[in-house]
DSSP file (Angstrom, degrees, kcal/mol; ACC not computed):
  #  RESIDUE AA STRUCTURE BP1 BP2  ACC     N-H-->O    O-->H-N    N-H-->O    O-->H-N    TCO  KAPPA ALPHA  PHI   PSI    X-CA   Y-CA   Z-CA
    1    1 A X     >        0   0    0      0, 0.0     4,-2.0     0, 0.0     5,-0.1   0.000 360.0 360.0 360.0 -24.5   74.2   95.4  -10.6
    2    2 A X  H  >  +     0   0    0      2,-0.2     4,-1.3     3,-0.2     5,-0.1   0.647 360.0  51.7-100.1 -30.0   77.1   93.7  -12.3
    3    3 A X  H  > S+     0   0    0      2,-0.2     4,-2.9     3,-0.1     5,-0.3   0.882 114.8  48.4 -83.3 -44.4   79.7   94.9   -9.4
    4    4 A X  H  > S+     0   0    0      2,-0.2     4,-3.1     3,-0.2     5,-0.3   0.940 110.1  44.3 -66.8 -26.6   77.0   93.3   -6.9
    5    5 A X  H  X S+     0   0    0     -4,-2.0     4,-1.5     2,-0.2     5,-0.2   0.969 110.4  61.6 -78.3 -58.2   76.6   90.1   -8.6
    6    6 A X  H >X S+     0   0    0     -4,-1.3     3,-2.5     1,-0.2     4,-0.6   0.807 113.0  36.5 -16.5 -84.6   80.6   90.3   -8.8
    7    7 A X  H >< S+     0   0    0     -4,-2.9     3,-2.1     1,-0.2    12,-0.4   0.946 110.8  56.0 -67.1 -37.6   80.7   90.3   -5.0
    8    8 A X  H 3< S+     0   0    0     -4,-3.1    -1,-0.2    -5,-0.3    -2,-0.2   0.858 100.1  62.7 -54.8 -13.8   77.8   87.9   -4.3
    9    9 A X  H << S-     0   0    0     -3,-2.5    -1,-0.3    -4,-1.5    -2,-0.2   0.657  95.6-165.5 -76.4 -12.1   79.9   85.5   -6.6
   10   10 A X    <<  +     0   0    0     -3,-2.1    -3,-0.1    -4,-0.6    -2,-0.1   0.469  39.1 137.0   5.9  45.0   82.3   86.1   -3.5
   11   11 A X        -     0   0    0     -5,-0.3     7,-0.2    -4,-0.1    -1,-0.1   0.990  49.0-149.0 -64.4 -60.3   85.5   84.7   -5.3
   12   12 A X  S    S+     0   0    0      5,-0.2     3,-0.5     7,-0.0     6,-0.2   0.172  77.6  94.7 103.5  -7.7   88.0   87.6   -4.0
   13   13 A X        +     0   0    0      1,-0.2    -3,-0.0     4,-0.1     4,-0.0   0.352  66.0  64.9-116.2  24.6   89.8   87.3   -6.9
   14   14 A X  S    S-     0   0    0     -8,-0.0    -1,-0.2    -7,-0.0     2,-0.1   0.065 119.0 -81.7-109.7  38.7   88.2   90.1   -9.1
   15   15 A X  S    S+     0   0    0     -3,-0.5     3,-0.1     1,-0.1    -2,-0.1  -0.257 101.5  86.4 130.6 -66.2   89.2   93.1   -7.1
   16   16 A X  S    S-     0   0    0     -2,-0.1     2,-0.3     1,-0.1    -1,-0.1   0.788  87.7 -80.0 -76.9-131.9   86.7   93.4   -4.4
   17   17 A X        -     0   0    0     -3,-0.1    -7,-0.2    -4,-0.0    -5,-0.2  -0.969  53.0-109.9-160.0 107.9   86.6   91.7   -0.9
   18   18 A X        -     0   0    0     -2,-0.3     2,-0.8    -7,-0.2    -7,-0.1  -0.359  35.2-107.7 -59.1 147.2   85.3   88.2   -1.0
   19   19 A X        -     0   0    0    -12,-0.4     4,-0.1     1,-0.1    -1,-0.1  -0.715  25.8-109.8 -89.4 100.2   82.1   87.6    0.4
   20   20 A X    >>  -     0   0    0     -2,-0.8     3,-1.0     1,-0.2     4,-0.5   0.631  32.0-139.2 -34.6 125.5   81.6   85.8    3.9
   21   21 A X  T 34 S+     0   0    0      1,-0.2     3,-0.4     2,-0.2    -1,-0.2   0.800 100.9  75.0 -51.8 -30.6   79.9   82.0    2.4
   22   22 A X  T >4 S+     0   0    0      1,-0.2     3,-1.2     2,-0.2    -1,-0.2   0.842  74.5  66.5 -43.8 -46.1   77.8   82.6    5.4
   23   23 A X  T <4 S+     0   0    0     -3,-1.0    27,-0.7     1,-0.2    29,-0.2   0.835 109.1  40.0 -52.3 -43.7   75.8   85.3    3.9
   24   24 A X  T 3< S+     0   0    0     -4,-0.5    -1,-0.2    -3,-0.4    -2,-0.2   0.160  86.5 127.2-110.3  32.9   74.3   82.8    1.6
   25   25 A X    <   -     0   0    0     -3,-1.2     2,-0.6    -4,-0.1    25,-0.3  -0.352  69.5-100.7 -72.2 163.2   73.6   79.5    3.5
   26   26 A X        +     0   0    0      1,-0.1    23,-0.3    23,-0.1     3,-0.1  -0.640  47.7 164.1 -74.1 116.2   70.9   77.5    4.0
   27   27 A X        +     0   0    0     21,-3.7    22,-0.2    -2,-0.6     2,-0.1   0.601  67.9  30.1-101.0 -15.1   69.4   78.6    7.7
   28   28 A X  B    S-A   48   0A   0     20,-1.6     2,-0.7    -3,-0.1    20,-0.5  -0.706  73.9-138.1-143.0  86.8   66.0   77.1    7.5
   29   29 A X    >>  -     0   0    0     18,-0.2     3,-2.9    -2,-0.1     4,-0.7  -0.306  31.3-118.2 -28.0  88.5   64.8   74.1    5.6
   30   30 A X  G >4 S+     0   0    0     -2,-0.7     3,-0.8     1,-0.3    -1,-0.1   0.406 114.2  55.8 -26.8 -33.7   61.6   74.8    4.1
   31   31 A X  G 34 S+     0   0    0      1,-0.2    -1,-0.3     3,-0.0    -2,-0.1   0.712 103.5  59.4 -39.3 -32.2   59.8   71.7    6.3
   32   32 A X  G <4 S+     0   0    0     -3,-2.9    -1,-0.2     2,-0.0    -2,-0.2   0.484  82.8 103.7 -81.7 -20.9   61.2   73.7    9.2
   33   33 A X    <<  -     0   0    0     -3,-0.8     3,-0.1    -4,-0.7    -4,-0.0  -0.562  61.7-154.6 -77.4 147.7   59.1   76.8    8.1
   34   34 A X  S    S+     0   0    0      1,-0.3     2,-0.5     0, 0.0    -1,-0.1   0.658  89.4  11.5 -83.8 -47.5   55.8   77.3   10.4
   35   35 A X  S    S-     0   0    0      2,-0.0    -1,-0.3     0, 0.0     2,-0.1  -0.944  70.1-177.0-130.3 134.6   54.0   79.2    7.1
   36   36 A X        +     0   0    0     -2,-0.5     2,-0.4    -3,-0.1     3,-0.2  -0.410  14.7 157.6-156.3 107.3   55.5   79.2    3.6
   37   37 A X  S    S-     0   0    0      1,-0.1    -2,-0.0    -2,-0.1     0, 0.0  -0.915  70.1  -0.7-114.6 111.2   53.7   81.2    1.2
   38   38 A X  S    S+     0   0    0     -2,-0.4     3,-0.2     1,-0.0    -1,-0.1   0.743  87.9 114.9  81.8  34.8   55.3   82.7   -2.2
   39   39 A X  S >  S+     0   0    0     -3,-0.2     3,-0.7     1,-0.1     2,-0.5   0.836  73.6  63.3 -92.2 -31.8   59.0   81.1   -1.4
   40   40 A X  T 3   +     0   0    0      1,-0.3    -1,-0.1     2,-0.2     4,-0.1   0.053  65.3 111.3 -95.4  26.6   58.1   78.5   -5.1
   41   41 A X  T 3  S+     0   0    0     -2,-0.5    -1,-0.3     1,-0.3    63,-0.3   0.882  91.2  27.1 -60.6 -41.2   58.1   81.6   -7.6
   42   42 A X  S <  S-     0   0    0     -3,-0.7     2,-0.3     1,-0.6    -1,-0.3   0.374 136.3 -60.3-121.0  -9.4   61.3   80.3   -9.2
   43   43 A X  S    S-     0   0    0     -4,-0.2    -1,-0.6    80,-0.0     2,-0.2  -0.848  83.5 -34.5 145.8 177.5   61.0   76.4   -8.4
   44   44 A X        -     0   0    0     -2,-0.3    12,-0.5    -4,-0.1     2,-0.4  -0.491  68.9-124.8 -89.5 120.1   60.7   74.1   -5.2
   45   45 A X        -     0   0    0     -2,-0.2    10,-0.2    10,-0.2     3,-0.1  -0.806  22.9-169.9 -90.9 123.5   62.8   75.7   -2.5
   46   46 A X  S    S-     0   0    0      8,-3.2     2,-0.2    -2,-0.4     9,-0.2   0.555  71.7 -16.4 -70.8 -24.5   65.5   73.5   -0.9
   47   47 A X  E     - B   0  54A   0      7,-1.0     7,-1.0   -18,-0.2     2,-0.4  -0.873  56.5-129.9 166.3 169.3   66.2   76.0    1.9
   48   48 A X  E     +AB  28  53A   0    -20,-0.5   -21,-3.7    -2,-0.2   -20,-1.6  -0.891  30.2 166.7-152.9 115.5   65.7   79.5    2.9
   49   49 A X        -     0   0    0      3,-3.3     2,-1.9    -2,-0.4   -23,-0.1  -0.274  64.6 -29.1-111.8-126.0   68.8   81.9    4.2
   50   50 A X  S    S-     0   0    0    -27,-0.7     3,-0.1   -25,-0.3   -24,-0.0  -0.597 128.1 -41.6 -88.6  89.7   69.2   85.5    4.8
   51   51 A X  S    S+     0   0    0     -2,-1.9    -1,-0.2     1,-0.2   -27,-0.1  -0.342 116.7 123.7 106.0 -58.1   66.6   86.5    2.0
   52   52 A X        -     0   0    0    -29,-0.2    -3,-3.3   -27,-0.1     2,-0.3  -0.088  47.6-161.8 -78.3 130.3   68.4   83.5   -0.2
   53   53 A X  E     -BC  48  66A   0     13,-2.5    13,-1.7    -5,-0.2     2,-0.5  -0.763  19.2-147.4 -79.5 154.4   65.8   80.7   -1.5
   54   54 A X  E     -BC  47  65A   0     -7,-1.0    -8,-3.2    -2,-0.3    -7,-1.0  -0.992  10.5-159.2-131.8 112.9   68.0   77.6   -2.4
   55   55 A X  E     + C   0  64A   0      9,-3.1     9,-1.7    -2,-0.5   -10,-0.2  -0.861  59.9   5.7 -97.1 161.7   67.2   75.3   -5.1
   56   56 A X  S    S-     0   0    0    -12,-0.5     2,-0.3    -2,-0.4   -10,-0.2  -0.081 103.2 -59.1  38.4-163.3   68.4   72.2   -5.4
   57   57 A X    >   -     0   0    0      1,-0.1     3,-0.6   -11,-0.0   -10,-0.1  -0.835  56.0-112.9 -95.2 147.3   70.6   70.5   -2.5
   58   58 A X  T 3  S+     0   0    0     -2,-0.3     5,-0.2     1,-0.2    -1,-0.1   0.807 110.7  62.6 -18.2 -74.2   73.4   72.3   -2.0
   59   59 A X  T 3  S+     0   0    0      3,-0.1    -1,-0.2    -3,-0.0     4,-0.1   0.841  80.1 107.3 -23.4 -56.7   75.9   69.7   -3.4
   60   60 A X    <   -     0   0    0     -3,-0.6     3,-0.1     1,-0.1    23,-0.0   0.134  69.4-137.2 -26.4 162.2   74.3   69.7   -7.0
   61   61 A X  S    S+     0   0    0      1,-0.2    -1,-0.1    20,-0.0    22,-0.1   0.595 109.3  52.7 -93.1 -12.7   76.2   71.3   -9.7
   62   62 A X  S    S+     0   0    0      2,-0.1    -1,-0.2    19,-0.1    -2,-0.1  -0.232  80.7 143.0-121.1  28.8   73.2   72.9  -11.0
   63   63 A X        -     0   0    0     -5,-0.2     2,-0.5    -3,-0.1    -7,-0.2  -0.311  31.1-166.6 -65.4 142.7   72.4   74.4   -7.2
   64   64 A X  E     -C   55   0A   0     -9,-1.7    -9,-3.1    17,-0.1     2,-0.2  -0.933  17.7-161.3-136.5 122.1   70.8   78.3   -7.5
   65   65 A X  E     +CD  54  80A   0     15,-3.9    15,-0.8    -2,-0.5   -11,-0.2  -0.693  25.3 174.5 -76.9 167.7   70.4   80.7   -5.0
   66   66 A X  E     -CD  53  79A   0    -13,-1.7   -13,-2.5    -2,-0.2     2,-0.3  -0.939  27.8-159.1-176.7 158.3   67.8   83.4   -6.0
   67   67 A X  E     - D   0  78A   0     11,-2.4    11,-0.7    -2,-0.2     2,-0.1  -0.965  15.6-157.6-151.7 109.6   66.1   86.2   -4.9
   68   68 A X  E     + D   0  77A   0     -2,-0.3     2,-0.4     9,-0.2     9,-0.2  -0.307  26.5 150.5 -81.3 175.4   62.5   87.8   -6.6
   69   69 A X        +     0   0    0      7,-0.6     7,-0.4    -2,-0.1     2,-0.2  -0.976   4.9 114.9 174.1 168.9   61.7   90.6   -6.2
   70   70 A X        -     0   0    0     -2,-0.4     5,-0.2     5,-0.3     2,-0.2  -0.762  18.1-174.1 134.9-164.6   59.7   93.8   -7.9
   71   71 A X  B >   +E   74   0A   0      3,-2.0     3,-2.7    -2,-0.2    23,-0.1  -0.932  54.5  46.9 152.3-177.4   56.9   96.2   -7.6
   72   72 A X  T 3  S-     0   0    0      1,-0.3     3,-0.1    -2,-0.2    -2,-0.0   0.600 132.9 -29.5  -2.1  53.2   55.0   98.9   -9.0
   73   73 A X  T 3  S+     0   0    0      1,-0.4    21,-1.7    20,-0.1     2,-0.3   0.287 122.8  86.2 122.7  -5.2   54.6   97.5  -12.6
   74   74 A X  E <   -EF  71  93A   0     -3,-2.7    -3,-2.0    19,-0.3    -1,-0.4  -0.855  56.1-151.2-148.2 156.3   58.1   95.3  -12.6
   75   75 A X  E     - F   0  92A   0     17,-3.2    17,-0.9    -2,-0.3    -5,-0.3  -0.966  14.2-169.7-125.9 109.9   59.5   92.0  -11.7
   76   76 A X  E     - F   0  91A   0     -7,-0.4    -7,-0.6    -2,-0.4     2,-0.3  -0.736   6.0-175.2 -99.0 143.8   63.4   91.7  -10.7
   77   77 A X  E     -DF  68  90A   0     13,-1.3    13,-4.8    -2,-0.2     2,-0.3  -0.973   7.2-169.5-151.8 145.5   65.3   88.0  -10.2
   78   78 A X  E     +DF  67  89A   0    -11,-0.7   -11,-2.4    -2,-0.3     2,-0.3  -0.959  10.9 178.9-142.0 118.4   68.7   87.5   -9.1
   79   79 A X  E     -DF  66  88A   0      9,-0.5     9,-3.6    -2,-0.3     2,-0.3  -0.958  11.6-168.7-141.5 134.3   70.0   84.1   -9.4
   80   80 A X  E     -DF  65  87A   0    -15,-0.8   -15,-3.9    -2,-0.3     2,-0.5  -0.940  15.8-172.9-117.2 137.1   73.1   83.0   -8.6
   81   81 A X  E   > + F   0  86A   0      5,-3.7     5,-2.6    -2,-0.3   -17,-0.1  -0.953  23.2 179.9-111.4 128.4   75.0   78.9   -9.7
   82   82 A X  T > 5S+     0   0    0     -2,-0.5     3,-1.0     3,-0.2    -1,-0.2   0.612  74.0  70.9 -98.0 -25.8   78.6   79.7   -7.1
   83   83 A X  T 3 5S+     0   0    0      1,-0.3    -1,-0.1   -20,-0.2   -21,-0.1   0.741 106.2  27.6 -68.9  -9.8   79.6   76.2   -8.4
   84   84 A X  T 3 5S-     0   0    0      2,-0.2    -1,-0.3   -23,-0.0    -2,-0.2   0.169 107.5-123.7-135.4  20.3   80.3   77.4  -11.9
   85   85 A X  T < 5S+     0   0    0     -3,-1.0     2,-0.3     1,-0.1    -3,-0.2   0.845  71.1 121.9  82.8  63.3   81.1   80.9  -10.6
   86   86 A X  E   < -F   81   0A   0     -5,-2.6    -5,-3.7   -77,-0.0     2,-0.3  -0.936  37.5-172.3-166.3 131.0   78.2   82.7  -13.1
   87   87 A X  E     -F   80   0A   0     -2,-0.3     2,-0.3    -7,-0.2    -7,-0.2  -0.717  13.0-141.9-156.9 135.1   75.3   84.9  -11.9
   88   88 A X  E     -F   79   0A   0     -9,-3.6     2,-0.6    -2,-0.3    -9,-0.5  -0.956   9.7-171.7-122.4 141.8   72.2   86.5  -13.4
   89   89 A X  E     +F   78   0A   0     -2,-0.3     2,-0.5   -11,-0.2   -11,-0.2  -0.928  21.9 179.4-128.1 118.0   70.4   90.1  -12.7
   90   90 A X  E     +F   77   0A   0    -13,-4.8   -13,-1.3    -2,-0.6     2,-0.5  -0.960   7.4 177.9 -98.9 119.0   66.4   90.2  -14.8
   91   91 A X  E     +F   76   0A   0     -2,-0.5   -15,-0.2   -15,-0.2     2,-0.2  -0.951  14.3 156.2-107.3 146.0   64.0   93.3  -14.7
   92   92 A X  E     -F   75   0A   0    -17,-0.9   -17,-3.2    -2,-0.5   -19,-0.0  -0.874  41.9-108.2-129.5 142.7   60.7   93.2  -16.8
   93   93 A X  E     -F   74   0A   0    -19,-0.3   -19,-0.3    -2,-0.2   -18,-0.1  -0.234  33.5-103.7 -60.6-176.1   57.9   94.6  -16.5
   94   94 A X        +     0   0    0    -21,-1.7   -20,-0.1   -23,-0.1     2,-0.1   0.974  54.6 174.8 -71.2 -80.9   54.8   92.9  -15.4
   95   95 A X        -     0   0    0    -22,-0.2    -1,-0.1     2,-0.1     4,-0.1  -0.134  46.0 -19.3  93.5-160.4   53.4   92.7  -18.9
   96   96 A X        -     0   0    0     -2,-0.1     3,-0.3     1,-0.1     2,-0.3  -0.300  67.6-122.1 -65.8 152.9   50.0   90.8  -19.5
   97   97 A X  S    S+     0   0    0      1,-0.2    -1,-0.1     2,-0.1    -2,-0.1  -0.663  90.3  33.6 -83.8 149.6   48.8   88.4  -17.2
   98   98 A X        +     0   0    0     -2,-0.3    -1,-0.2     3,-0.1    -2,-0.1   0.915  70.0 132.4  69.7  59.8   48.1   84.9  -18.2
   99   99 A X        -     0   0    0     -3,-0.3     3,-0.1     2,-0.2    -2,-0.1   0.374  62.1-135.1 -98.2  -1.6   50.8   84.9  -20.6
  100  100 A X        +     0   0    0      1,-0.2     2,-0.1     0, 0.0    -3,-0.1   0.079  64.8 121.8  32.7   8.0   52.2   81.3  -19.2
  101  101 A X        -     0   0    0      4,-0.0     2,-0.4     2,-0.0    -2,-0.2  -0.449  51.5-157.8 -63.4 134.6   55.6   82.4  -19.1
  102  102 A X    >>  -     0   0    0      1,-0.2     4,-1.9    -2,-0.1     3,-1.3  -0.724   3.6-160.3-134.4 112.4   57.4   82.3  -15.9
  103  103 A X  H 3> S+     0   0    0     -2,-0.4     4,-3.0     1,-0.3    -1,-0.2   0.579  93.5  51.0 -48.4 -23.0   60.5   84.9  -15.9
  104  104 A X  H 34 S+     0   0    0      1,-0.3     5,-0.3   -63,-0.3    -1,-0.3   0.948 113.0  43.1 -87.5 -39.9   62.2   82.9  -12.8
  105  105 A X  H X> S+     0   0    0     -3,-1.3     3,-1.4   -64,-0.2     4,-0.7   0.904 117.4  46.0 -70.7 -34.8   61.9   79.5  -14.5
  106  106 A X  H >X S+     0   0    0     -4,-1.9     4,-3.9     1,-0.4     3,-1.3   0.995 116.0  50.5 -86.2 -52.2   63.1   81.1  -18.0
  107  107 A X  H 3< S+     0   0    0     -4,-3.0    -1,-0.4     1,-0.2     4,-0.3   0.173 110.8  44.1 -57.2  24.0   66.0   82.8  -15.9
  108  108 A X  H <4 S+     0   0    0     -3,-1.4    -1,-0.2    -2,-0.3    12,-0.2   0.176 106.8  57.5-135.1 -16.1   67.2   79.8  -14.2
  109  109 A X  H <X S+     0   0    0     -3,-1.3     4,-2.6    -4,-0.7    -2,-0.2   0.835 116.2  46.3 -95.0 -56.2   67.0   77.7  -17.7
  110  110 A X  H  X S+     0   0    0     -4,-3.9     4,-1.8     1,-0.3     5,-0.3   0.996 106.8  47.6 -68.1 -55.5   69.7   80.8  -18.7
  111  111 A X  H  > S+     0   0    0     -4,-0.3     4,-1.3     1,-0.2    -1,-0.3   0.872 119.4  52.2 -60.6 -17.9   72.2   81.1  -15.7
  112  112 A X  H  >>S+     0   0    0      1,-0.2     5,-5.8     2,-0.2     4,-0.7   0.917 111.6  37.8 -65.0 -52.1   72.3   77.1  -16.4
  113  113 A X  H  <5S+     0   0    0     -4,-2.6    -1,-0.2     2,-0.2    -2,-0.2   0.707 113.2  59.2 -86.3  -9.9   72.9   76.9  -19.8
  114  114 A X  H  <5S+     0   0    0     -4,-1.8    -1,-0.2     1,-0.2    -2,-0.2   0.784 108.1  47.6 -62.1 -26.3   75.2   79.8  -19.3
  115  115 A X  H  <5S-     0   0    0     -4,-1.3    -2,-0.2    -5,-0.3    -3,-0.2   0.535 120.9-109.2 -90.2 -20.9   76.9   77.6  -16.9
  116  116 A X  T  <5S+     0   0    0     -4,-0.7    -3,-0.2     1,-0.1     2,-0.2   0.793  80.4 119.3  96.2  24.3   77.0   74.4  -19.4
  117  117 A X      < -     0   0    0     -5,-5.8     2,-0.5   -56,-0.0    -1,-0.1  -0.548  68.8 -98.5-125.7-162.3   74.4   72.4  -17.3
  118  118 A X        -     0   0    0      1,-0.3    -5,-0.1    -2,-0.2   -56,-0.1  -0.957  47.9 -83.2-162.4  87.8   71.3   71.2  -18.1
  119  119 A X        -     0   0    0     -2,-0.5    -1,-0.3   -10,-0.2   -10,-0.1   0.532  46.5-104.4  12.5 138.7   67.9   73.0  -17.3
  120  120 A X        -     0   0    0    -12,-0.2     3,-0.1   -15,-0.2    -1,-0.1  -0.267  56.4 -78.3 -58.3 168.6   66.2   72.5  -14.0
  121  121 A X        -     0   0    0      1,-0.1    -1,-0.1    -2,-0.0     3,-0.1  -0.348  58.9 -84.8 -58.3 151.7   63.3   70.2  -14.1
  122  122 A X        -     0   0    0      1,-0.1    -1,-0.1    -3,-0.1     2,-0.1  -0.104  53.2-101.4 -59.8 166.3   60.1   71.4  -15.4
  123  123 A X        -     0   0    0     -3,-0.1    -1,-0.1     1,-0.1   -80,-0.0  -0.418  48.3 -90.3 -88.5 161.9   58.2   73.1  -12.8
  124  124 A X        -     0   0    0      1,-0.1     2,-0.5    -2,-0.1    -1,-0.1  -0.069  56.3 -81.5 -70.4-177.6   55.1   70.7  -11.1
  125  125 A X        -     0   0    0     -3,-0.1    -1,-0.1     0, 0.0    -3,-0.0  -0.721  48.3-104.5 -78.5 123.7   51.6   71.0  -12.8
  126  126 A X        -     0   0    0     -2,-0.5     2,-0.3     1,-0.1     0, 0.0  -0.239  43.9-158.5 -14.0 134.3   49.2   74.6  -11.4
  127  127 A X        -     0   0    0      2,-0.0     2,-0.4     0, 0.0    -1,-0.1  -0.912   9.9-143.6-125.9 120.8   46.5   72.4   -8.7
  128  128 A X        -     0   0    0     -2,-0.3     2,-0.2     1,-0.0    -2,-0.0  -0.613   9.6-138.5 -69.9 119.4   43.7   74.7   -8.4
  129  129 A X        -     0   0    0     -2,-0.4     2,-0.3     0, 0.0    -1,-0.0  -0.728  15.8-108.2 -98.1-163.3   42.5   74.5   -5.2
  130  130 A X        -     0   0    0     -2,-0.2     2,-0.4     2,-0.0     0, 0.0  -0.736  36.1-158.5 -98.7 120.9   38.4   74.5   -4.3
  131  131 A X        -     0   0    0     -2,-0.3     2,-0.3     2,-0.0     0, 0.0  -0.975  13.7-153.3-109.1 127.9   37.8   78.2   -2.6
  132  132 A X        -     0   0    0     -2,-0.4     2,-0.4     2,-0.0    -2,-0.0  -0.737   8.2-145.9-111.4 178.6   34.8   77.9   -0.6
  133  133 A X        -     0   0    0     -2,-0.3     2,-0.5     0, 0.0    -2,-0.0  -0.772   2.6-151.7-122.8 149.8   32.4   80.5    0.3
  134  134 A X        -     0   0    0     -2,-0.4    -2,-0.0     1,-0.0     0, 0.0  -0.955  30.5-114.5-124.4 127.2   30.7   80.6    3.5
  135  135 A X        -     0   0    0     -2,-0.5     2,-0.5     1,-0.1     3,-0.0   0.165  22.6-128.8 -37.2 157.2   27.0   82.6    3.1
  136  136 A X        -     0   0    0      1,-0.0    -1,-0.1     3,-0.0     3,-0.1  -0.995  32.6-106.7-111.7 135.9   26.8   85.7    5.1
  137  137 A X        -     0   0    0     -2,-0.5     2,-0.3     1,-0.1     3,-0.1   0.028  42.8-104.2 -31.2 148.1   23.5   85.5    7.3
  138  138 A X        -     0   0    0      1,-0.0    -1,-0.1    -3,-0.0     3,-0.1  -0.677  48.3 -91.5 -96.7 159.9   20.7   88.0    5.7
  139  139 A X        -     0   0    0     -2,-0.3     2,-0.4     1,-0.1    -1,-0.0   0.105  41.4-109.3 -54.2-176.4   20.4   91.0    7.7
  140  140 A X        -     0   0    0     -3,-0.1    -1,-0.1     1,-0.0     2,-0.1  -0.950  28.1-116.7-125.2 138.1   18.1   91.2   10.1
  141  141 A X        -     0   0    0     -2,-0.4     2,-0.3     1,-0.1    -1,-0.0  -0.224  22.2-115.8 -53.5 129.0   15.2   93.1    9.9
  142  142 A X        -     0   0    0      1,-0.1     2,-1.2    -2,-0.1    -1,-0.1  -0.506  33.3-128.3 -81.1 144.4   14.0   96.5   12.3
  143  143 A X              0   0    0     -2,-0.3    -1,-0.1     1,-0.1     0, 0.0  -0.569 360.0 360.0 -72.4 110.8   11.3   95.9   14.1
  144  144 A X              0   0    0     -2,-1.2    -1,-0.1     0, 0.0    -2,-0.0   0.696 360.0 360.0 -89.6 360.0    8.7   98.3   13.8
């Protein structure tokens, strides 16, 4: 993981082959999205590339790409700040639910302060929404 986050950092000058800037631009502005469902795991997405969620504007200093991730019992996060050339790789397991902890926000609070910048904002307040239920008709009865 530490040789990929090396090239996603795509400097050129540790060895490897820099990597094309392209690969991690903004292609889609979340407004632009027809559906967007499970993009806000790690914070309020600025824009969407290949894979990449973007936080912040681009410009910032404190800008992250990131990428969630997991399955079967584990949660993986990759965030990378290119401004300040410094990169993070997380697995955890799942562990209990309704722990309030949220691994992307805690990892994004670290590549920051790794970087010498200043936490993202806290993340907005949970708004429940109302799930309503619509009756099912009662069966219908055989005639006898």
């Amino acid at each position: 993981m530490a040789i990929w986050l090396k090239y996603l950092l795509r400097s050129g000058d540790n060895g490897m082959p820099a990597q094309d800037k392209a690969a991690q631009d903004v292609y889609f502005p979340p407004e632009k999205l027809v559906h967007q469902v499970g993009l806000d795991h790690a914070g309020i997405p600025s824009g969407v590339g290949l894979g990449w969620i973007h936080l912040l504007p681009a410009d910032d200093p404190s800008h992250i790409v990131q990428k969630t991730g997991g399955g079967a019992g584990f949660r993986t996060y990759i965030a990378i700040n290119q401004a300040h050339h410094t990169a993070v790789f997380l697995a955890a397991t799942d562990g209990p639910v309704g722990t309030g902890f949220n691994l992307f926000y805690g990892a994004n609070d670290l590549l920051l302060a790794m970087a010498g910048l200043p936490p993202l904002p806290p993340p907005p307040p949970v708004i429940k929404r109302a799930v309503h239920h619509v009756a099912k008709p009662a069966p219908r009865r055989r005639r006898r």
